[in-house]
NUVO-87764 format. One record per residue (C-alpha): x, y, z; residue in one letter. Coordinates in steps of 0.02 Angstrom, whole numbers, plus 50000, padded with zeros to 5 digits. Example, Ala and Ser with C-alpha at 12.3 -4.5 7.8 and 13.67 -1.06 7.14 Angstrom:
2
506154977550390a506844994750357s
END
This chain:
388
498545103349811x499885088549780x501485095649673x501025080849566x502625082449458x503635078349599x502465063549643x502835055949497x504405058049498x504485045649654x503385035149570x504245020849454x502715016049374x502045032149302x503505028949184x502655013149104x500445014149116x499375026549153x498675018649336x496915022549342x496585007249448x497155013149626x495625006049713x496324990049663x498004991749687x498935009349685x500665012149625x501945010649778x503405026049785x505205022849772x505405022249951x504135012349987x504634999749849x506715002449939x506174999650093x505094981950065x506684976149951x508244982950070x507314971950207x507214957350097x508944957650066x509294958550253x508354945950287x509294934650145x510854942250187x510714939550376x509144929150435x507314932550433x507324933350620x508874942750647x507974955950530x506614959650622x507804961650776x508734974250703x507204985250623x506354983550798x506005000250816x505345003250624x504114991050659x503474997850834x503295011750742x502225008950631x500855007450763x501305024950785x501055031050612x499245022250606x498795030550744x499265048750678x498355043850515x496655037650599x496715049650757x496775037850898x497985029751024x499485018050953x498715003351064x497035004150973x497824998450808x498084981150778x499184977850593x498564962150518x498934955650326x497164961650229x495624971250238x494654957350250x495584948950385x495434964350487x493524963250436x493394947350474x494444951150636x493174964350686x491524956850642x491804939450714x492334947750893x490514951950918x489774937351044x488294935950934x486454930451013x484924924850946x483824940350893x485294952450888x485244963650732x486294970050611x486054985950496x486884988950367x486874998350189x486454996250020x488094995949940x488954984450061x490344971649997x489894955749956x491104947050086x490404958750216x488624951350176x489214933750154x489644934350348x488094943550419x487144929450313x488484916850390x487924924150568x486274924350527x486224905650498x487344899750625x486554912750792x484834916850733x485384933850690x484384945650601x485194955150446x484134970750388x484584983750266x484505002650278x483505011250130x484685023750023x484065042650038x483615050549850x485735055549843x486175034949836x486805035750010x486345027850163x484815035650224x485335044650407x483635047050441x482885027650397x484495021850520x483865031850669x481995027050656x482915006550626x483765007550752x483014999850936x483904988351101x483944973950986x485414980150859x487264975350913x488164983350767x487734995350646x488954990250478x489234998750349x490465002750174x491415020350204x491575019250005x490835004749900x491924996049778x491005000749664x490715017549622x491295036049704x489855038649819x490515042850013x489465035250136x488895050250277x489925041050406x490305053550543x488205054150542x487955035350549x489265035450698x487935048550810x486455036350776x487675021950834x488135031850986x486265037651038x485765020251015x487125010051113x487614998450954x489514994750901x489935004550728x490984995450609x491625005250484x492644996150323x493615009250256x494554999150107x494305013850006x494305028150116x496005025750203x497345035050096x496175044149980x495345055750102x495565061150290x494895049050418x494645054150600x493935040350710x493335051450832x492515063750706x491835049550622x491455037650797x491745024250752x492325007750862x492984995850736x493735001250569x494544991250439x495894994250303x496974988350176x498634994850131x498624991949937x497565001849880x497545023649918x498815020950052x500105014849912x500825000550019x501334982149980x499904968449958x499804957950093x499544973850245x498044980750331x497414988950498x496094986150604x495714999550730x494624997150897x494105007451003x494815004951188x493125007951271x492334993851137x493654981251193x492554973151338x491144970951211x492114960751090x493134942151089x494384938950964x493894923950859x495644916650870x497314919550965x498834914750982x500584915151077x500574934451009x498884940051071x498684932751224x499804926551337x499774907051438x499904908451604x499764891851692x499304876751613x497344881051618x497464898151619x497764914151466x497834929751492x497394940351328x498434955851267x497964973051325x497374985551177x496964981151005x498514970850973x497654956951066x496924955050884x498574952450763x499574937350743x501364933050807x501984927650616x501864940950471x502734947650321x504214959950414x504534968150239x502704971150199x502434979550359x503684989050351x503334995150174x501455000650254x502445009750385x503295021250249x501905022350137x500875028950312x502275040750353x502265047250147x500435049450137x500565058850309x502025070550231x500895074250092x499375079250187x497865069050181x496915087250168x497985089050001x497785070749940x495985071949945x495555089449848x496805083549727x495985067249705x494405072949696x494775089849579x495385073949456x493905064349486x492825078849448x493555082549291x493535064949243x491585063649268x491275080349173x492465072949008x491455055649018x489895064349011x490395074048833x490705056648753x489215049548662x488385032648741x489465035648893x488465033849055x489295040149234x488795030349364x489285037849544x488145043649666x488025054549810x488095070449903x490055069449920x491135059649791x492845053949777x494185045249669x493255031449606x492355036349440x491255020549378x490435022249202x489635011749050x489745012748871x488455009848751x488624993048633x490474989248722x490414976148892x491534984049032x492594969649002x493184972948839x493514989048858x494714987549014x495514973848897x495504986148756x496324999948857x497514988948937x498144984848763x498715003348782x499505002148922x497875012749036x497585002549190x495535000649231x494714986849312x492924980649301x491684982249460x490314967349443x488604963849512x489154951449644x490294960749717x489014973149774x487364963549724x486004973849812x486284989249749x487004984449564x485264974649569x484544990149596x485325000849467x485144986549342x487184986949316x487784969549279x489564977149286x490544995049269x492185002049205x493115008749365x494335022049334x495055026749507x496295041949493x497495045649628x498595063549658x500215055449551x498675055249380x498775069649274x497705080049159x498515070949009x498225055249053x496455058349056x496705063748893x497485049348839x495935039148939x494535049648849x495305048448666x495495029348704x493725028848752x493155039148609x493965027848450x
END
């Protein structure tokens, strides 16, 4: 488990709120918040360009770091600005056909959706969605009898945004394998929180944010592919950085995944991913995990003892994210409410995750997402809150 005393004691902001909002955006460390500002200051002191010359090697290394945290080779990571964009990145590289089919879950994003309905429009593509199994999860077993020639990618939420239920990834990766379709994995939530192996899991594209388990500025992200995917996918843009011209009718595209990032980006924010990669490494993403979800546990076993308080999160395996309701009080007023004492929550609504909120008949939940630098009394101070 963490030694959470001494995570806090690297974190700034435990000093002023009580951050359960970390699948939003997490509290960075103190070196992760000195090394985004020393850079700025180079950069002001010396020129943004001359900067990035002299932290060279920091930022090749941060390839590196990726790598070690997903399991895979330093040229399948590509280090773009968001989660989305890496999304986005991913998704968009498919050369989509008329009659091609997507699968996907349940509790899937709503800008994930909004593009396989974009696709759908634009190619003639077919969008269908995978039944949940009696835990709230994707159902494995509906996927494999879905699944036929006509599927190019099999897409899916690791963990949706809105609630603590882990997607059975590593199983929806053997169905992708056995039936020859691309996996895409978004991992927004996953990354940081919980140990991610891309081979384990198998999948070829994965997505990521920094802001949000990993602890890193706004503004970062990762996209891994797969090397043996590459052939199967076109970037939906380039430019001078991920591909090179050649003659003056002729590119030639970058080899590996870097083929998908852009030759302008934020030097400081990267950076500032690269250290909060190499801290959340030096912790143990073992560690982080049974720490975060020990919290989360206790969390959902307190919100149950308080009257007219419903929890929310489904299945088999569950993490951080704790989503509830409370009877006669909108979720909205009492995130305000807490936030008048200084508790950090945020508020997960129907459109952001339409089919299955639809389902549940949840027009919006509290999120409380702990992470290892929370402590036992600040759940105290979250339940008593709750309770007045």
């Amino acid at each position: 488990m963490i030694d959470v005393a001494a995570a806090r004691a690297l974190t700034p902001g435990v000093g002023h709120v009580a951050h359960f909002n970390n699948a939003g955006s997490a509290l960075p460390s103190s070196g992760v918040l000195s090394t985004v500002i020393d850079h700025l200051r180079l950069e002001a002191e010396t020129g943004g360009y001359e900067a990035a010359d002299e932290a060279a090697d920091r930022l090749a290394a941060v390839h590196t770091s990726a790598a070690r945290l997903l399991n895979c080779a330093p040229d399948e990571i590509a280090l773009v600005d968001s989660a989305t964009r890496a999304w986005d990145l991913a998704f968009y590289a498919v050369p989509w056909r008329a009659g091609d089919r997507v699968l996907t879950s349940k509790a899937e994003y709503a800008s994930n959706f909004i593009a396989y309905l974009q696709v759908a429009e634009r190619f003639g593509v077919q969008v269908d969605v995978v039944p949940n199994d009696g835990l709230g999860q994707i159902s494995v077993e509906a996927l494999r009898e879905m699944i036929d020639e006509r599927v190019r990618l099999i897409s899916i939420t690791h963990v949706p945004t809105n609630g603590g239920l882990v997607n059975p990834a590593a199983e929806v990766g053997k169905v992708a394998a056995e039936g020859g379709a691309l996996f895409l994995l978004d991992a927004c939530q996953s990354v940081g929180q919980l140990p991610i192996d891309v081979e384990l899991i198998g999948c070829d594209l994965l997505s990521t944010t920094g802001r949000k388990y990993l602890r890193a500025p706004r503004g970062t992200g990762l996209l891994y592919v797969r090397s043996a995917a590459l052939d199967r996918l076109d970037p939906p843009f380039l430019d001078l950085h991920g591909a090179r011209w050649v003659t003056p009718s002729r590119y030639e595209v970058q080899p590996g995944a870097r083929r998908f990032e852009n030759w302008e980006y934020g030097v400081a924010a990267r950076l500032g991913l690269g250290a909060a990669i190499d801290e959340a490494l030096a912790w143990g993403p073992e560690n982080i995990r049974d720490t975060v979800y020990a919290l989360a546990d206790d969390l959902r076993g307190r919100l149950t003892e308080l009257p007219g308080c419903r929890v929310h999160d489904q299945g088999a395996e569950r993490c951080g994210i704790v989503t509830f309701t409370l009877d006669g009080e909108p979720a909205e007023q009492i995130t305000s409410r807490l936030a008048g004492r200084s508790i950090n929550v945020s508020v997960s609504r129907a459109p952001s995750t339409l089919l299955d909120m639809t389902d549940r008949d949840l027009p919006s939940v509290v999120r409380a997402s702990v992470h290892y630098y929370n402590t036992e009394e600040e759940l105290d101070r979250l339940i008593e809150e709750l309770a007045n």
